[in-house]
C-alpha positions in Angstrom: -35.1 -45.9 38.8 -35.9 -43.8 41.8 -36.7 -40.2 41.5 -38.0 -37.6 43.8 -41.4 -36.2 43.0 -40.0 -32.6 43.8 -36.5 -33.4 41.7 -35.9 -29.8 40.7 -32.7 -30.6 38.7 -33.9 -33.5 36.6 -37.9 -33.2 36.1 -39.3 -36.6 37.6 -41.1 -36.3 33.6 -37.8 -37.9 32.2 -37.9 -40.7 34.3 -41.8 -41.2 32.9 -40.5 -41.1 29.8 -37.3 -43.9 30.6 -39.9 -45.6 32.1 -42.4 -45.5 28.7 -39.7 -46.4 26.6 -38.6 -49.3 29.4 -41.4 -50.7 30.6 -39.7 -53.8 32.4 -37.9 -50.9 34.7 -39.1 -50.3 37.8 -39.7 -46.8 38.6 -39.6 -45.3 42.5 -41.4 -42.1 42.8 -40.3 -40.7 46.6 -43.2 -38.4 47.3 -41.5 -35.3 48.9 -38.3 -35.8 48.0 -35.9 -33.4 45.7 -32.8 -34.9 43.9 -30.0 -34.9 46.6 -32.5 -35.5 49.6 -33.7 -39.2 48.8 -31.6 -41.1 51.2 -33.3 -38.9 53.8 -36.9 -40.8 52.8 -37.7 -44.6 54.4 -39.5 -45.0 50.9 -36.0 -44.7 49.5 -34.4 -47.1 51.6 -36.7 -49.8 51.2 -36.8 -49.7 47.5 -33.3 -49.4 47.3 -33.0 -52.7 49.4 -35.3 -54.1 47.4 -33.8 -53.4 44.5 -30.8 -55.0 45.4 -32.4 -58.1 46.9 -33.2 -58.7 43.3 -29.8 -58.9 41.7 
């Protein structure tokens, strides 16, 4: 998962509590970022590569 820390549309507390009841998901907090403003963030972009470097 990857959420923005400032996600006003989805509160990043329901990824906390994916991620409780998930605990082998990885979780991305993007500090600064909203919920349509993450590809805007290099945190973003890294962690989506490396995300997708371990498929």
């Amino acid at each position: 998962m990857i959420h923005g820390s400032e996600d006003s549309l989805i509160a990043p507390r329901h990824s906390d509590a994916l991620k409780a009841v998930a605990p082998r998901a990885g979780l991305l907090r993007i500090a600064g970022a909203g919920h349509n403003d993450l590809q805007d963030f290099d945190a973003y972009r890294s962690g989506f590569a490396d995300a997708l470097s371990r498929l």
